[in-house]
N, C-alpha and C positions, 0 to 999 in steps of 0.2 A: 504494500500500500504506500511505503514510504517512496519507493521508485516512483510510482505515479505518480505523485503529490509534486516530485523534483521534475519530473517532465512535463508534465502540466504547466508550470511555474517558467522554468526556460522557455516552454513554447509561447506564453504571453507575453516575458519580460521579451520578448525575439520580436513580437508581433507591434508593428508601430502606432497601433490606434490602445496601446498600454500605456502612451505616455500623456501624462498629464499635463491639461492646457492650464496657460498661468492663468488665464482671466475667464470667466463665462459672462455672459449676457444680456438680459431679456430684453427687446424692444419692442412696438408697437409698429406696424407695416404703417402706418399713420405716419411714422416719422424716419421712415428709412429712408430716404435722403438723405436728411439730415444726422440721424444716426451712425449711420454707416460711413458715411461721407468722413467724419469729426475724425475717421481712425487715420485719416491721412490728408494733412495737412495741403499736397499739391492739387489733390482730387478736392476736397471742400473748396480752396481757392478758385479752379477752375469750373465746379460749378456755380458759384457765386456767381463770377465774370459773367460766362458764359449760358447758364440754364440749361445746360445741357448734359444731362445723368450721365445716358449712356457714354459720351467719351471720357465724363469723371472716371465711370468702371473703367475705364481701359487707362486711366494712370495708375488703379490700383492693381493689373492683371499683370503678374511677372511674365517674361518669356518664356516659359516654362510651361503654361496652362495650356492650355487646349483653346480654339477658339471659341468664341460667345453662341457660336449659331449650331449648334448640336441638335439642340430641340426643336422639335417642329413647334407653328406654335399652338396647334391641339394640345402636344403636350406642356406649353407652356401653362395653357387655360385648365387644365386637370392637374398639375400642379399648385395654381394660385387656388381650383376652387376648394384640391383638398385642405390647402393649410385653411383657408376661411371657417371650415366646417369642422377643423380640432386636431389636421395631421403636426405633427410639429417637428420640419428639420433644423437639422443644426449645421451651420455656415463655419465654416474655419478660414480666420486671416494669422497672417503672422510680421511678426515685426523682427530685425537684428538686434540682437546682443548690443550691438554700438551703437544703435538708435539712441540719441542720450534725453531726446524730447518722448515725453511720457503725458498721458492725463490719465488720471485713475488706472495707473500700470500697464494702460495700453499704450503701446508704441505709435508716437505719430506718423509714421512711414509708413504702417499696415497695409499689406498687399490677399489679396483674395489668395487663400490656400487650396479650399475645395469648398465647392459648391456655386463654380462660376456663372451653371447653367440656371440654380435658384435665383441666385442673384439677377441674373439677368430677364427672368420671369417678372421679378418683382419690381425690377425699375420698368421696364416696359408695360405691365403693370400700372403703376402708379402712376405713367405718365399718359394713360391710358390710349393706347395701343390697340388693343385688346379688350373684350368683353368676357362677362364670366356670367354664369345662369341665366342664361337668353338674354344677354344685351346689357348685363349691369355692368358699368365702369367704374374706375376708383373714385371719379367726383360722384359718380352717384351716392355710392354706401360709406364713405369717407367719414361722415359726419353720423353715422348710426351707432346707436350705441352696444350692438350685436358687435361691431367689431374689435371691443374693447378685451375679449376675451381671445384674439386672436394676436400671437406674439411670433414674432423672429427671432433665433434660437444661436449667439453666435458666440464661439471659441475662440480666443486668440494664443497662438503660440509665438514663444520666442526661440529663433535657432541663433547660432554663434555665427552661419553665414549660409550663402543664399544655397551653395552645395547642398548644404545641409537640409534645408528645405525644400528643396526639388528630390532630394534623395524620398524624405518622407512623402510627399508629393507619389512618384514612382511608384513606392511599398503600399500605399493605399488605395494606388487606384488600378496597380497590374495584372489582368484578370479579372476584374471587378465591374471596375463599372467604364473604363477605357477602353479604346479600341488599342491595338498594338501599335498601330500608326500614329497614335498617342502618344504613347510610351515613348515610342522612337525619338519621336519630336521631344522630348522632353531629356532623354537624355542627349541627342545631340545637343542641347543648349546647355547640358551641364558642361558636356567638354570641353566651355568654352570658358568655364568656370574656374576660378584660383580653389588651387588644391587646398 
């Protein structure tokens, strides 16, 4: 029993969704803009400026990710309407080690780790884009108080360097939920990476 317990143990501390994120986070899709935004300084300035989300997300999308348009956006619209109705995922960004600008221990550089395709649901979303349960948009139900129980779910981790990040990056998504031409892309951009 005691071998079990030891392999068991190795096989998790091995497995990279073991490692615990520094910060967790509940928001309100009411203010994801603005909340999500806050985690990265160049991305909140740029939509300030400009009003324009979706290129904020692409200051916050390492080289490393996959691109933004994976989801059809049927599946964008079954996405938004599960979380509406009570699914709840959880978004992971990550900040460096040498990031030295912090607000409530999150790193103001934060870059989208995984869940670039939620992400991108939800700004699209909110910018409405898109309808959800025969034609409702986000100015429609925005103001309803049904949406108060619907929350965005987000992790932030800190790595020493971006290697390191895309490594995790890799180990979560190889087999999973990435295509291989994923992968590939993903590690070709580490190569490009200081050791």
């Amino acid at each position: 029993m005691h071998n079990i317990e030891e392999r068991l143990l190795s096989g998790i501390g091995g497995n990279p969704f073991s490692r615990a994120p520094l910060e967790e986070i509940t928001f309100s899709p009411r203010r994801f803009a603005s909340q999500f935004l806050a985690m990265n300084v160049d991305a909140e300035a740029h939509f300030e400026e400009h009003g324009d989300l979706r290129s904020a997300l692409q200051l916050m999308t390492p080289g490393f990710q996959r691109d933004a348009d994976k989801w059809s956006r049927e599946k964008q619209v079954k996405f938004i309407e599960n979380s509406l109705s009570g699914f709840r995922s959880t978004l992971q960004i990550f900040g460096l080690a040498s990031d030295t600008t912090y607000s409530n221990s999150i790193p103001l550089h934060s870059k989208v780790l995984d869940g670039l395709q939620r992400s991108t649901a939800w700004v699209d979303f909110t910018e409405n884009k898109f309808t959800v349960f025969n034609g409702l948009s986000f100015d429609d139900i925005k103001s309803l108080s049904l949406l108060n129980h619907v929350r965005c779910h987000l992790q932030c981790f800190v790595f020493e360097t971006e290697r390191e990040a895309c490594t995790y990056y890799i180990d979560i998504n190889r087999g999973f939920t990435h295509s291989e031409a994923d992968i590939v892309r993903a590690e070709k951009y580490m190569e490009n990476l200081p050791k």
